[in-house]
C-alpha positions as CSV (number, residue, x, y, z in Angstrom):
1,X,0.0,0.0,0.0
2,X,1.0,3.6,-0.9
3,X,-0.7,6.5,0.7
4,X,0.7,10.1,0.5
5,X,-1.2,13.8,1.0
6,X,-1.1,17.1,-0.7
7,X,-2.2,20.6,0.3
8,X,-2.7,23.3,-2.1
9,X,-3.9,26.9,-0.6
10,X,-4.7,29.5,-3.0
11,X,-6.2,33.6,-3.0
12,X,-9.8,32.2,-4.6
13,X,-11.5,28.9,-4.8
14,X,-10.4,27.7,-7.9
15,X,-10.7,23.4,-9.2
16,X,-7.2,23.9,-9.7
17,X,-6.4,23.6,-6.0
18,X,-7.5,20.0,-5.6
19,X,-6.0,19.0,-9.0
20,X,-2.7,20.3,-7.5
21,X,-3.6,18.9,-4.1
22,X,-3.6,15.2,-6.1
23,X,-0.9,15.6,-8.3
24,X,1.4,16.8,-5.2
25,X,0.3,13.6,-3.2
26,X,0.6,11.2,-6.5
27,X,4.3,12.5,-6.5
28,X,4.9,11.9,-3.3
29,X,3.5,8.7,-3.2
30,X,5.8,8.3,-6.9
31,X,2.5,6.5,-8.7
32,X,0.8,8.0,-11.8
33,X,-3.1,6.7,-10.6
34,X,-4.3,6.0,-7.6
35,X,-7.0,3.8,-6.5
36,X,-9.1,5.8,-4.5
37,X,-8.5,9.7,-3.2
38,X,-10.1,10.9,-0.3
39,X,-10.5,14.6,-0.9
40,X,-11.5,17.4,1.6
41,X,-11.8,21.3,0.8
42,X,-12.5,24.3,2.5
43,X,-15.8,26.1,3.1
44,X,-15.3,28.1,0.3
45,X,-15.9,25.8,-2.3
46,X,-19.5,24.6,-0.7
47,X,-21.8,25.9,-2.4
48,X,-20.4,24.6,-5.6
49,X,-17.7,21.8,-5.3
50,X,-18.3,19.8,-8.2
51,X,-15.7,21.6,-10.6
52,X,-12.6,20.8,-7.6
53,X,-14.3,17.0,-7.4
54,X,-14.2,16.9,-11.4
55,X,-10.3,18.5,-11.3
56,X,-9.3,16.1,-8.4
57,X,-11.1,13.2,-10.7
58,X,-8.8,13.9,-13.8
59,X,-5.8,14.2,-12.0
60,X,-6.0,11.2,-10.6
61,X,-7.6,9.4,-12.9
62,X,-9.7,7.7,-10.6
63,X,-13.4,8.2,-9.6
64,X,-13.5,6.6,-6.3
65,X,-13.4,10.4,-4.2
66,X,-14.9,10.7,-1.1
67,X,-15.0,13.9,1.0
68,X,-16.7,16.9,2.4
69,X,-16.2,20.7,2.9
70,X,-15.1,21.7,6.1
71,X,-14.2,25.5,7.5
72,X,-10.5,24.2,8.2
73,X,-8.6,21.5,6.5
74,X,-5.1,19.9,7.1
75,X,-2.5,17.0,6.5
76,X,0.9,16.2,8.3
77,X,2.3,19.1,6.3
78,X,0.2,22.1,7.8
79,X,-3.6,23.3,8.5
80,X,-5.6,26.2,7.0
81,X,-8.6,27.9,7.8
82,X,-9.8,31.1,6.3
83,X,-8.4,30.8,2.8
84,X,-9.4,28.5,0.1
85,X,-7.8,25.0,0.1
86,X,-7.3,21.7,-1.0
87,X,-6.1,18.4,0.7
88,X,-5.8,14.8,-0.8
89,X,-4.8,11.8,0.2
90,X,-4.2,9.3,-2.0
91,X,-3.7,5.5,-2.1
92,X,-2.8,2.7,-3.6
93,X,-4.3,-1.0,-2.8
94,X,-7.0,0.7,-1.2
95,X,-10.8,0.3,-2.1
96,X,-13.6,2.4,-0.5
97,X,-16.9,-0.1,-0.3
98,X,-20.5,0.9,0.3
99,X,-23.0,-1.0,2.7
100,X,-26.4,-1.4,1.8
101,X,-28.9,-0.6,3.6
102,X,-29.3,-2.9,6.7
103,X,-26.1,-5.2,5.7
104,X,-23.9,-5.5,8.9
105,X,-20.1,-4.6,7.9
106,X,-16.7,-5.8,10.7
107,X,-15.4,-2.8,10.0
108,X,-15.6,0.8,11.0
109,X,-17.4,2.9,8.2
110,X,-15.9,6.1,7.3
111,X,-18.9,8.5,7.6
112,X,-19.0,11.8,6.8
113,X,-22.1,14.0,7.2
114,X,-23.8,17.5,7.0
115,X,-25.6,18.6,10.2
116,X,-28.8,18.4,8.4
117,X,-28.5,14.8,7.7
118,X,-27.4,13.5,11.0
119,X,-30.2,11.2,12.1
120,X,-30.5,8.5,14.6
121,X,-31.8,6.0,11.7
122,X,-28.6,5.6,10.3
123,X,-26.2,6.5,13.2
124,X,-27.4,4.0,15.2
125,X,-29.6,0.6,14.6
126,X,-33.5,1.1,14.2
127,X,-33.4,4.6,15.0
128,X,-33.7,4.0,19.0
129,X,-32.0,6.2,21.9
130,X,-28.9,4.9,22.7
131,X,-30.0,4.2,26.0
132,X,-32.5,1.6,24.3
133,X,-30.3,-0.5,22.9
134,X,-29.2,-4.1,23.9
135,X,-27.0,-6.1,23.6
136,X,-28.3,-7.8,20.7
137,X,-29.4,-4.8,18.7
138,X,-25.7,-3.3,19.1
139,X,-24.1,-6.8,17.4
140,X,-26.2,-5.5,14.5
141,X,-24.9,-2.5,14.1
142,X,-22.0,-0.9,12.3
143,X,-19.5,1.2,14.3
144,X,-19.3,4.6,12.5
145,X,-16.2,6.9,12.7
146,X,-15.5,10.3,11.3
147,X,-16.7,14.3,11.5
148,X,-19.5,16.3,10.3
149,X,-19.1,19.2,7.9
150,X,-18.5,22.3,8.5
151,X,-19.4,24.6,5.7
152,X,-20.4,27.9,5.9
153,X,-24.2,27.2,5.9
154,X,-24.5,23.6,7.1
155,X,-26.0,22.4,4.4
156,X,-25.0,22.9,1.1
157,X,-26.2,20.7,-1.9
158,X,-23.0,19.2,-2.1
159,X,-20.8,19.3,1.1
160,X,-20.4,15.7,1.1
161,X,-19.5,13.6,-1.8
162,X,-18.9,10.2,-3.1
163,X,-17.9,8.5,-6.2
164,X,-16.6,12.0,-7.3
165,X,-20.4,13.6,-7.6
166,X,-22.6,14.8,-4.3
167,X,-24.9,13.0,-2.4
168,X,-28.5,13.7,-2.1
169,X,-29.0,12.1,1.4
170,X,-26.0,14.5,2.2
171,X,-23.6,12.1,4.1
172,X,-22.1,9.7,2.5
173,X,-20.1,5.8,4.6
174,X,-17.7,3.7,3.1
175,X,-15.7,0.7,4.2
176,X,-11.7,0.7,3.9
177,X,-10.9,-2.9,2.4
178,X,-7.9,-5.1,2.8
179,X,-7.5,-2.5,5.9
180,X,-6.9,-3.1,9.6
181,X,-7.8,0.5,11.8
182,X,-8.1,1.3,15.2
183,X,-9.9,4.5,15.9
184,X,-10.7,6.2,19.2
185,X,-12.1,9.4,20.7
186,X,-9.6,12.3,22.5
187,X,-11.8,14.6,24.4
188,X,-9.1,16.8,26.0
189,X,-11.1,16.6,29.8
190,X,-9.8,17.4,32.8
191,X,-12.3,15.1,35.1
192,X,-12.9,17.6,38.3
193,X,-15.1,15.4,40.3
194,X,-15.4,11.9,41.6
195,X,-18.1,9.2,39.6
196,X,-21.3,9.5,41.4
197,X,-24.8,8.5,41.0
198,X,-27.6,10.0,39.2
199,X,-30.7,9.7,41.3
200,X,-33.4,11.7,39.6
201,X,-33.2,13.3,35.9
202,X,-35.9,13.5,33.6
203,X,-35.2,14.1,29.8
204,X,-32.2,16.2,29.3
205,X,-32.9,17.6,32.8
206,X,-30.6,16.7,35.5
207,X,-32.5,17.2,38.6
208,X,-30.4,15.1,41.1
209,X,-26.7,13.6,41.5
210,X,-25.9,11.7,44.5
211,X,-29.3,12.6,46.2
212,X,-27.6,16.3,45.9
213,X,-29.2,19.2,44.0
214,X,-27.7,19.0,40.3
215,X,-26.5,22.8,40.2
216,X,-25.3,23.3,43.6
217,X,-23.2,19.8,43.0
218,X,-21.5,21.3,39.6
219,X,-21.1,25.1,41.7
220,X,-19.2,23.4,44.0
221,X,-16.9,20.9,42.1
222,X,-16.4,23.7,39.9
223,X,-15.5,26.7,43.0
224,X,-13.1,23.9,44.8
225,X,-11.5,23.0,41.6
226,X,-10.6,27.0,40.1
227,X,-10.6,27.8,44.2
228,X,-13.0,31.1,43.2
229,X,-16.5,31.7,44.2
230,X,-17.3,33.2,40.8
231,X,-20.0,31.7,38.1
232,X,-18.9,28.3,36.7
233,X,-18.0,29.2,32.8
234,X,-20.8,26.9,31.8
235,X,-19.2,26.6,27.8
236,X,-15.9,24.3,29.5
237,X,-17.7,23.0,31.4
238,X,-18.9,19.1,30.8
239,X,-20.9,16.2,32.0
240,X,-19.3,12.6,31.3
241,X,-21.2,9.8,32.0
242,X,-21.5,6.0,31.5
243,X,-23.5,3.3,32.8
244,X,-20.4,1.8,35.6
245,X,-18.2,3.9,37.3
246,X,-15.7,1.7,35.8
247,X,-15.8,3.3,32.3
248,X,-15.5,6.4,33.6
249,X,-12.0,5.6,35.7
250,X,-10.7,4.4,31.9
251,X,-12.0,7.2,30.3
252,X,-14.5,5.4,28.3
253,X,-17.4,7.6,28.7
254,X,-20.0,9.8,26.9
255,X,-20.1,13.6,26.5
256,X,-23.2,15.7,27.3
257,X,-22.5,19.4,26.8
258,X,-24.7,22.2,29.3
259,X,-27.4,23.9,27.7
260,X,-28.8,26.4,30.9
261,X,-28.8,26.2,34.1
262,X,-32.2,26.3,36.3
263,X,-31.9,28.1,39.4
264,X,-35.6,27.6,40.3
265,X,-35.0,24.3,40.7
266,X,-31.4,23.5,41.3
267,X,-31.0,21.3,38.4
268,X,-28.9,21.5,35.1
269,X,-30.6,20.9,31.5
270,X,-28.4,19.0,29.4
271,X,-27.5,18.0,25.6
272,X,-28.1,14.6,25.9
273,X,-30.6,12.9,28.2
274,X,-28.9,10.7,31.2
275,X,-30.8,8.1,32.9
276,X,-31.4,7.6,36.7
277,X,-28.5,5.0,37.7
278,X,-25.4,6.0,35.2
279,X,-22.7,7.3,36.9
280,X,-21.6,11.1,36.4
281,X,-18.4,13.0,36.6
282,X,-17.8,17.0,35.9
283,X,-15.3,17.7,33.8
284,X,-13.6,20.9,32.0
285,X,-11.8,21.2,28.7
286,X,-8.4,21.9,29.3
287,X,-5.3,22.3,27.0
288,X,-2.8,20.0,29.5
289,X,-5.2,17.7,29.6
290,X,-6.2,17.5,25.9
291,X,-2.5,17.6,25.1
292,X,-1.7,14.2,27.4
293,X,-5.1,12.8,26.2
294,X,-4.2,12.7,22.6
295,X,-0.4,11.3,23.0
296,X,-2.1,8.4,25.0
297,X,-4.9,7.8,22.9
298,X,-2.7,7.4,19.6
299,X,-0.2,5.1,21.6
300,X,-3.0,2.8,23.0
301,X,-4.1,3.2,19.3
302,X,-0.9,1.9,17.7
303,X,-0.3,-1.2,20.3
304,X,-4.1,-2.3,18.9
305,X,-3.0,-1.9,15.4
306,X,-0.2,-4.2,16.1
307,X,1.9,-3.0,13.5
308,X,3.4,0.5,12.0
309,X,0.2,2.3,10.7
310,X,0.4,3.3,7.1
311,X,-1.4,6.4,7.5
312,X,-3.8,8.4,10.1
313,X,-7.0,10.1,9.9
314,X,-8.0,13.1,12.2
315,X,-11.5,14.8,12.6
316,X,-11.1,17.9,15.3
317,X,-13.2,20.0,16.4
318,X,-13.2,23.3,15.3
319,X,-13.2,24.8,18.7
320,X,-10.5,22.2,19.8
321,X,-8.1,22.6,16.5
322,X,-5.6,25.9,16.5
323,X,-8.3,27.9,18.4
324,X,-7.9,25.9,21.4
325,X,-4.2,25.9,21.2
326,X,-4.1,29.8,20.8
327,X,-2.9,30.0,17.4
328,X,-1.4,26.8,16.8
329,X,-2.9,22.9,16.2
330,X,-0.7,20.7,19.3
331,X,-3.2,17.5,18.4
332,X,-1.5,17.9,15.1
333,X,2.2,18.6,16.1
334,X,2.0,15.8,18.2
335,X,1.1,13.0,16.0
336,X,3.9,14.6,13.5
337,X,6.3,13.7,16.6
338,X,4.7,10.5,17.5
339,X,4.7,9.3,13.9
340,X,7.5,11.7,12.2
341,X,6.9,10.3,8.5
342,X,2.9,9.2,9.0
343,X,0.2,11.1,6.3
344,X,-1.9,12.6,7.9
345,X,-5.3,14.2,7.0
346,X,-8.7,15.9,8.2
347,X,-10.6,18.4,8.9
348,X,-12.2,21.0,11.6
349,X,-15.8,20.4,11.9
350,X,-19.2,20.9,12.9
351,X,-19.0,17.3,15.6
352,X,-16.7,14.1,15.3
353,X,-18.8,10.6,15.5
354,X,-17.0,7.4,17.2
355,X,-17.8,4.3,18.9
356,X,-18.2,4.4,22.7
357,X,-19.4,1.7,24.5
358,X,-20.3,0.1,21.3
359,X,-23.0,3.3,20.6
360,X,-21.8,5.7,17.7
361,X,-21.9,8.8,19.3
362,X,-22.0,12.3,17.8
363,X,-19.3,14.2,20.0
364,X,-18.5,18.2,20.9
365,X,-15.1,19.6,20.9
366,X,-13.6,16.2,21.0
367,X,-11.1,14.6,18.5
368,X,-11.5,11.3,16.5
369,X,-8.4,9.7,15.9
370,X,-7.8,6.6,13.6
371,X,-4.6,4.8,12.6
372,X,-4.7,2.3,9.4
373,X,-2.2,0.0,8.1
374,X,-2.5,-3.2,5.4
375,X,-5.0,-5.7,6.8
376,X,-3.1,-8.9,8.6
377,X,-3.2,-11.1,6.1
378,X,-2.2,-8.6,3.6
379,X,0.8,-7.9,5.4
380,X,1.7,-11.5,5.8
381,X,1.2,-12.2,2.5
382,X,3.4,-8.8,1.8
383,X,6.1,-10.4,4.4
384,X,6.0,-14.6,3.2
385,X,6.6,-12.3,-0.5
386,X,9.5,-10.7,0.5
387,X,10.8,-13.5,2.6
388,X,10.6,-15.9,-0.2
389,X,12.3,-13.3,-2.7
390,X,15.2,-12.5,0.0
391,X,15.8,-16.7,-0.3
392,X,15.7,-16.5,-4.0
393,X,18.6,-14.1,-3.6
């Protein structure tokens, strides 16, 4: 397998920027057609992408393009936002396959989205809450990885594509074949408060944690952790939560951002709905945290792969990406030291999806990492190749 990336930034959103965005990854990848190209490009191009798909297509000579407008872009060589842009990756050996409807797939699917097309039909089995599903319904479902788009107006005609045109359901999943992955979510918490109990909530309201008022429990974690009495900055602050307080010691928990708080009575109205009996911790975003998080995420990452990844795909956040950082993307220069000579490619959006707790979950200011290298038995057969030529000699 051969994978490189390309980035081509430019004064006006022209189809010439993803054509050079191809050609620059096809030379550093030293083929002269790719496979498959997985192409991403900057909110200016959203309301009309189809010339830059059709430039990208006849570059590469190769129709099988995936992508999806986003407000910033980037690869292992730099990020932009603000300007008109193109990034590519290409590959080699590398076949992008689409489910149908209903058919359960091993792997991950790549899915990319508008916000107007995320629904729970498709993001998770049968449409249920996630607090619905079984056992049995999750075996039938298929994990889901990747970011939503993050064009100017949310839902332009053609902010996602496949097969080098737009898609009229406006999101678009694909398989990776002949592919092993292991993707995860970095939220970049600090957890400020120990697991505890949720004893009364009702819809997205969170009435009760611990038999303690909601609001006065999040006032205080919140005043003894900054050591102030002023107002909590409600838009760092978090709920995590899972159903054992075990998944919440190992960090594999689910986000719930907070809407408003309700002084009246004492409770806290959430973004997602928790249920009486999962287990709760308050967290804040933080930038020491999120910077440790991501470093241990893509090294638990790689020991599951089992084997050097042959490239990496990132979906940020926009609020987590250079804006978080103050000016500059420390997710990003830390996979470039982690894996010095990795592609790399992704985009800023509008929400990340991943798998937690075997529930694809639509995530806030998080980061969905995913590392990719030749399936086992493609490698092996690579290796018992090379091993029987190297005898040969």
């Amino acid at each position: 397998m051969k994978v490189a990336t390309g980035l081509a930034i430019g004064k006006s959103a022209l189809p010439e920027l993803a054509a050079q965005a191809v050609t620059m990854a096809m030379e550093k990848a030293e083929i002269t057609q790719p496979t498959s190209v997985l192409l991403f490009l900057t909110s200016e191009f959203a309301a009309d992408p189809q010339s830059a798909i059709k430039a990208a297509a006849k570059a590469a000579s190769c129709t099988q393009i995936i992508g999806c407008s986003a407000t910033g872009i980037f690869t292992e060589e730099d990020w932009v936002i603000d300007s008109p842009a193109a990034a590519a990756m290409v590959f080699t050996k590398l076949n992008f396959s689409h489910p149908k409807a209903g058919e359960k797939n091993n792997d991950l699917l790549l899915t990319l989205t508008a916000p107007n097309a995320i629904n729970t039909t498709w993001l998770n089995p049968t449409g249920l809450n996630p607090t619905e599903l079984n056992t049995d319904v999750l075996k039938q479902a298929n994990g889901r990885f990747g970011g939503v788009s993050g064009d100017a107006i949310g839902h332009g005609p053609f902010s996602v594509w496949q097969n080098g045109k737009g898609t009229t359901q406006g999101y678009c999943e694909v398989a990776f074949n002949n592919t092993a992955m292991a993707v995860a979510a970095s939220h970049g918490l600090k957890i400020i408060s120990s697991p505890r109990k949720v004893t009364a909530a009702e819809g997205n309201d969170l009435f009760k944690v611990a038999n303690q008022p909601a609001l006065a429990t999040l006032i205080s974690t919140w005043q003894k952790h900054a050591k102030t009495t002023d107002t909590p900055p409600y838009h760092q602050l978090m709920a995590v939560y899972a159903s054992k307080s075990s998944q919440l010691e190992r960090g594999e928990y689910s986000l719930a951002s907070i809407i408003i708080e309700n002084t009246d009575e004492d409770s806290v109205t959430l973004t997602k709905s928790l249920q009486v009996g999962d287990w709760l911790s308050w967290a804040i975003r933080d930038v020491d945290a999120a910077q440790v998080d991501i470093v241990k995420t893509a090294g638990e990452l790689k020991q599951q792969l089992g084997i050097e990844p042959a490239f990496a795909l990132l979906f940020s956040c926009l609020g987590r990406g250079p804006y978080f950082y103050n000016g500059t993307d420390q997710d990003l220069a830390l996979l470039k030291t982690l894996f010095p000579k990795l592609p790399i490619i992704g985009f800023y959006g509008n929400g990340e999806i991943a798998p937690i707790n075997g529930i694809n979950e639509l995530l806030q200011y998080s980061a969905v990492l995913g590392l990719f290298a030749e399936s086992n038995v493609a490698h092996l057969k690579s290796t018992e190749k090379s091993t029987e030529q190297s005898k040969v000699r």
